[in-house]
C-alpha positions in Angstrom: -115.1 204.5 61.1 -116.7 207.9 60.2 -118.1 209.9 62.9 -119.6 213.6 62.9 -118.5 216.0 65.2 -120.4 219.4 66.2 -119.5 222.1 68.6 -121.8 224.5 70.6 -120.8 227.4 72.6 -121.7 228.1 75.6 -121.6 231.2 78.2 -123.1 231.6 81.6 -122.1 233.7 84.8 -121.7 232.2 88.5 -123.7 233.3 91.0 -121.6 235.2 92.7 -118.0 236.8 91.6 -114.6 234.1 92.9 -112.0 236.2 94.6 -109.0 233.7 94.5 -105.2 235.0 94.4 -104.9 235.3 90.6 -107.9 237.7 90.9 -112.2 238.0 90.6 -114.0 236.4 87.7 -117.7 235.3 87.1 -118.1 234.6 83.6 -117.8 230.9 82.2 -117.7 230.1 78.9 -116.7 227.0 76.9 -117.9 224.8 74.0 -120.0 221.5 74.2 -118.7 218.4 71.8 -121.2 216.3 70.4 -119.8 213.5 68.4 -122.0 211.2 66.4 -120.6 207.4 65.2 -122.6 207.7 61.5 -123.0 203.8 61.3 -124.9 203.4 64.7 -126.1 206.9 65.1 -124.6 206.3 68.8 -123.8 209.9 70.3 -120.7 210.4 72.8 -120.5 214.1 74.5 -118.2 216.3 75.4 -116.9 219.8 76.9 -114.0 222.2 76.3 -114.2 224.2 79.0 -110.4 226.1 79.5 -109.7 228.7 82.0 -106.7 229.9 81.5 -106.6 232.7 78.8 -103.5 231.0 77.1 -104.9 227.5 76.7 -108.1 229.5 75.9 -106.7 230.6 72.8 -104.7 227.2 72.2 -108.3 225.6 72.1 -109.8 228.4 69.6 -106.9 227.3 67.0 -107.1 224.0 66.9 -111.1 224.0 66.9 -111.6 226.6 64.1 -112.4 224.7 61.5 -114.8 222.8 63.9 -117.3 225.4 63.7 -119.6 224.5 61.2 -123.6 224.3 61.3 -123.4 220.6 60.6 -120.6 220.2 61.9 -117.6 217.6 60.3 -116.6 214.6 59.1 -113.7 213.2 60.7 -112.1 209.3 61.5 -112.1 207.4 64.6 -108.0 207.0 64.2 -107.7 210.8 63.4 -109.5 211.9 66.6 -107.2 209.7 68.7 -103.9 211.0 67.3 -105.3 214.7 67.2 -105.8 214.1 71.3 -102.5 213.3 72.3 -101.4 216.5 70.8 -104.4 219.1 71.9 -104.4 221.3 74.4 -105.5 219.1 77.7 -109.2 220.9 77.6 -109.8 219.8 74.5 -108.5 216.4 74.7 -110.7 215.9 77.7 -114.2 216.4 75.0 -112.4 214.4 72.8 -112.1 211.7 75.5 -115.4 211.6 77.0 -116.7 211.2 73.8 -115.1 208.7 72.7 -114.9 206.9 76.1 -119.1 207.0 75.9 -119.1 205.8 72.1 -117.0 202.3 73.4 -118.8 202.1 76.0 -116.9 202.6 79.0 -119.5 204.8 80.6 -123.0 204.2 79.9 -124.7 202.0 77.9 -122.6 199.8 75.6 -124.2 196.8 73.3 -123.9 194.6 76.0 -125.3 196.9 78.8 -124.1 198.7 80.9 -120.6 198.3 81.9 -119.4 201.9 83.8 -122.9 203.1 84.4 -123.4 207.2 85.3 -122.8 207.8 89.3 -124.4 210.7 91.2 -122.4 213.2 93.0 -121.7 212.4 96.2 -122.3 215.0 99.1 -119.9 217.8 98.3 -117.3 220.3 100.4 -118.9 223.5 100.6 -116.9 226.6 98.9 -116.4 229.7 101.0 -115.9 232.7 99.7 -112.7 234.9 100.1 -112.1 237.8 102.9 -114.9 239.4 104.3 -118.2 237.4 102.8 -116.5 234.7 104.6 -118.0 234.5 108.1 -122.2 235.4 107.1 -121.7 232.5 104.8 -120.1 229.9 108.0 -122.8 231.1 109.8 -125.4 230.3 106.7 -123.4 227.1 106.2 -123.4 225.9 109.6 -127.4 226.5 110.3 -127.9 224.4 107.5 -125.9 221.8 108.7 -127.8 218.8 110.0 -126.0 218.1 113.7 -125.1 214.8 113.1 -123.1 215.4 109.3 -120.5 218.1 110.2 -119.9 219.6 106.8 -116.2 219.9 104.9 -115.8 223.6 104.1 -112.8 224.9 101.6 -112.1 228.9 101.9 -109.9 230.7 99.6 -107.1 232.1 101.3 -104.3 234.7 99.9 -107.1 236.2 98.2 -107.9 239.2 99.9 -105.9 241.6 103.1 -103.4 239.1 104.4 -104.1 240.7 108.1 -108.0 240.6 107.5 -107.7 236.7 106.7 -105.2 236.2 109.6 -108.1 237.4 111.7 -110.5 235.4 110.3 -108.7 232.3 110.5 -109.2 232.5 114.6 -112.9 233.1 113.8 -113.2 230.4 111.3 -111.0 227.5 114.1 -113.6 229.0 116.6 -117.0 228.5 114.8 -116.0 225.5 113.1 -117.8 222.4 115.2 -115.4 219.7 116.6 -116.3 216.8 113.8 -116.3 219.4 110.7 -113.2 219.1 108.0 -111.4 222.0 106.9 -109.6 222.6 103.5 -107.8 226.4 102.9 -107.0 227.4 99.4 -104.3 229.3 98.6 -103.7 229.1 94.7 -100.1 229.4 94.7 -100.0 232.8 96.4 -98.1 232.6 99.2 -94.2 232.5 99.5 -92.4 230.5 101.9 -92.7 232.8 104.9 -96.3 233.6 104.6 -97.0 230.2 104.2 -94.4 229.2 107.4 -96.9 231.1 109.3 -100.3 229.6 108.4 -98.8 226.4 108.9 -97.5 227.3 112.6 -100.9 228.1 113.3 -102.4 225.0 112.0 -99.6 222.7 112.7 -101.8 219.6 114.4 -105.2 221.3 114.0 -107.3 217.5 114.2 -110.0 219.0 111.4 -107.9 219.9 109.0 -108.0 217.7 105.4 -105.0 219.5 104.0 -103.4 223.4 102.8 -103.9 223.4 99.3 -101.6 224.7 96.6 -100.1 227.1 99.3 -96.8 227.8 97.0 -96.4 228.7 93.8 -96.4 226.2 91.2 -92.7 225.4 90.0 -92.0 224.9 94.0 -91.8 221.0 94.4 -89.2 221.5 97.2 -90.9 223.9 99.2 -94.3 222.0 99.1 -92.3 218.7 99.9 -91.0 220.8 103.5 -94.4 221.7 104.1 -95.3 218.3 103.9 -93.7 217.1 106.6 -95.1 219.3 108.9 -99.2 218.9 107.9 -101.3 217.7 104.5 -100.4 219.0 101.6 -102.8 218.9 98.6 -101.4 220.2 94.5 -103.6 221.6 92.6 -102.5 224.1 89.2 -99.0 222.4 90.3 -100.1 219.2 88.7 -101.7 221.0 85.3 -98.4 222.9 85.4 -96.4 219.8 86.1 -98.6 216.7 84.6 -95.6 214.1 85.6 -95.5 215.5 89.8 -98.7 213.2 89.3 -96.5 210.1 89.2 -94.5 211.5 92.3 -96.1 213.5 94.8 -96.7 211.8 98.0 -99.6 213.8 99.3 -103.3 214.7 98.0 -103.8 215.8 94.6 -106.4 217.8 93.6 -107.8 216.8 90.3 -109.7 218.4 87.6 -110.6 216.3 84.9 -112.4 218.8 82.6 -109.0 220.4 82.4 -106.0 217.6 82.4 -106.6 215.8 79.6 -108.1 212.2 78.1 -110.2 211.4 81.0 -109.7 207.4 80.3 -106.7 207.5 82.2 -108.2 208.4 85.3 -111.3 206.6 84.9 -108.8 203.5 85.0 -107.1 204.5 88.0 -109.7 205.3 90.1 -111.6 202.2 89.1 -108.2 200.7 90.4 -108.3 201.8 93.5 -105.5 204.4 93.4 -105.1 206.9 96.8 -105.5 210.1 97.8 -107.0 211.7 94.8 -109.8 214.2 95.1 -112.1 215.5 92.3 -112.5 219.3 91.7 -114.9 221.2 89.5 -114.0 223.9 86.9 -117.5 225.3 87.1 -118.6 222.8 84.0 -122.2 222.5 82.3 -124.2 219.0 82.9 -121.7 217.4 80.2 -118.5 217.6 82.1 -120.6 217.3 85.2 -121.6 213.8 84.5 -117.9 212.9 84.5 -116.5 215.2 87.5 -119.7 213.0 89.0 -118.7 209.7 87.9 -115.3 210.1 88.8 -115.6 211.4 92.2 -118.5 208.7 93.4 -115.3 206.1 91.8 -113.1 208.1 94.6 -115.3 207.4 97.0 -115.6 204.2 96.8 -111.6 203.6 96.6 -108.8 203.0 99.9 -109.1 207.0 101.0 -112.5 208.5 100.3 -112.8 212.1 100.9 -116.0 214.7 99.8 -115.1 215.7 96.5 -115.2 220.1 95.2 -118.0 220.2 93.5 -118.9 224.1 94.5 -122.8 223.5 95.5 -124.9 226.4 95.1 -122.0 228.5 92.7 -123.5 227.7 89.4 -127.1 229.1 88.1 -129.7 226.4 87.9 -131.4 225.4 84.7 -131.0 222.8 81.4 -127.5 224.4 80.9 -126.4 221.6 84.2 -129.1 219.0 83.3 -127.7 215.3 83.7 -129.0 214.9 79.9 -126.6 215.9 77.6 -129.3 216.5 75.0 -130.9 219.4 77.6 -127.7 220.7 77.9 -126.6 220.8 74.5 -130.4 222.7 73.7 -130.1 224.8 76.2 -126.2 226.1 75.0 -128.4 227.6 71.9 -129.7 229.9 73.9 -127.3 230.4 76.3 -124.0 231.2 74.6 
């Protein structure tokens, strides 16, 4: 089967800087996959959308000889054995594409099978140190009375005494029925993270710490564990088979871990305490972080996914038609 396969870059900023404990960035910028089957003109689309520099480069390799105005000819079988070897970013494009070609989301010749979910209703992303409390407060007026929100901060990101303090403000403000998710990134060691979790040890609103250690530290997060939730995040793109193990809430971010069949299938099985993460994606990955998390909801331990409201710009760039999007990366790159 012959298919053609274009790439488009893309580029845009967030709206405001993200202070995590690796450091403050803004920009975005990845590549949209558009992958055409030539016997059916059916179209399946797709996003490489790395964030680490490494894999960054990994992805620029592989896809060099991608970059042509019409793009390329290439073979159904050779797109499938070229996945299992790419870096996960770009095996996730491939993926998609070819998981919307078969029809496993969206239309298919017989209907539709897996159609295209919204969103549903999102934790809202807090910004690091200071900026923290004036956006609570913004947060919290907004807040209808009778839907407490789910707020995530980031945490280890800024002075550790500064965010000590504003931990007490934080378990003050918060109302009574409102979930809380803190953020660390891996940058805590063992004793800093002993004493976060003293002080939330029992806390009734808390969802889970997430990715308080750093990532090669199964044991430590394990001890942790058993003392309050526990959530892995860059541990599990780090460690892709602690997926098969860990006991506790993972954090998952399709755009960035692979094939995103695989987890399509286990979330339409049912399977636990996974929970759906953006990596600030245009309207193409969106459709599947989307997808995927409305799956999660409707599984054995639903939980408000990290979708990061309000972070990205507006515009075609984050349409829910990937032809918009894919237009709008012409001008936007």
């Amino acid at each position: 089967m012959v298919m053609r396969l274009q790439l488009r870059p893309y580029a845009f900023a967030l709206r405001e800087p993200l202070q995590t404990a690796h450091g403050r960035w803004q920009q975005r910028s990845g590549w949209l996959l558009r992958l055409e089957q030539r016997s059916s003109a059916r179209l399946g689309w797709g996003e490489v959308a790395p964030l680490d520099p490494a894999e960054r480069r990994a992805c620029e390799e592989l896809m060099a000889r991608w970059h042509q105005p019409e793009g390329i000819e290439c073979t159904r079988a050779s797109l499938e054995t070229l996945l299992l070897r790419a870096p996960a970013p770009v095996a996730f494009a491939l993926g998609a594409a070819l998981g919307e070609l078969d029809g496993l989301v969206g239309r298919s010749d017989d209907g539709e099978r897996q159609p295209w979910l919204p969103a549903p209703s999102s934790a809202r992303l807090l910004p690091a140190g200071a900026a923290m409390p004036a956006a609570l407060d913004r947060l919290l007026a907004e807040a209808a009375p009778d839907r407490p929100p789910t707020v995530k901060w980031k945490v280890a990101a800024s002075d550790p005494e500064q965010e000590w303090s504003l931990l007490g403000l934080l378990l003050e403000r918060l109302p009574s029925g409102a979930r809380l998710r803190l953020d660390a990134n891996g940058g805590w060691d063992r004793s800093k993270a002993d004493r976060w979790v003293r002080a939330l040890e029992g806390e009734p609103r808390l969802d889970w710490l997430e990715q308080p250690l750093a990532t090669d530290d199964l044991q430590g997060h394990l001890e942790l564990a058993e003392r309050l939730p526990v959530a892995l995040d860059e541990s599990l793109l780090a460690h892709p088979a602690w997926r098969q193990c860990w006991p506790g809430w993972q954090v998952r971010r399709p755009l960035l871990e692979g094939d995103p069949r695989a987890l399509l299938a286990r979330l339409r099985a049912g399977e636990p305490r996974l929970m759906l993460s953006t990596a600030f994606e245009t309207g193409i990955g969106m459709r599947w972080l989307a997808l995927l998390a409305a799956l999660q909801m409707q599984g054995p331990t639903p939980t408000a996914p990290g979708l990061a409201p309000g972070w990205c710009p507006e515009g075609p760039l984050f349409s829910a038609d990937p032809q918009e999007v894919w237009d709008a990366a012409a001008g936007a790159s």
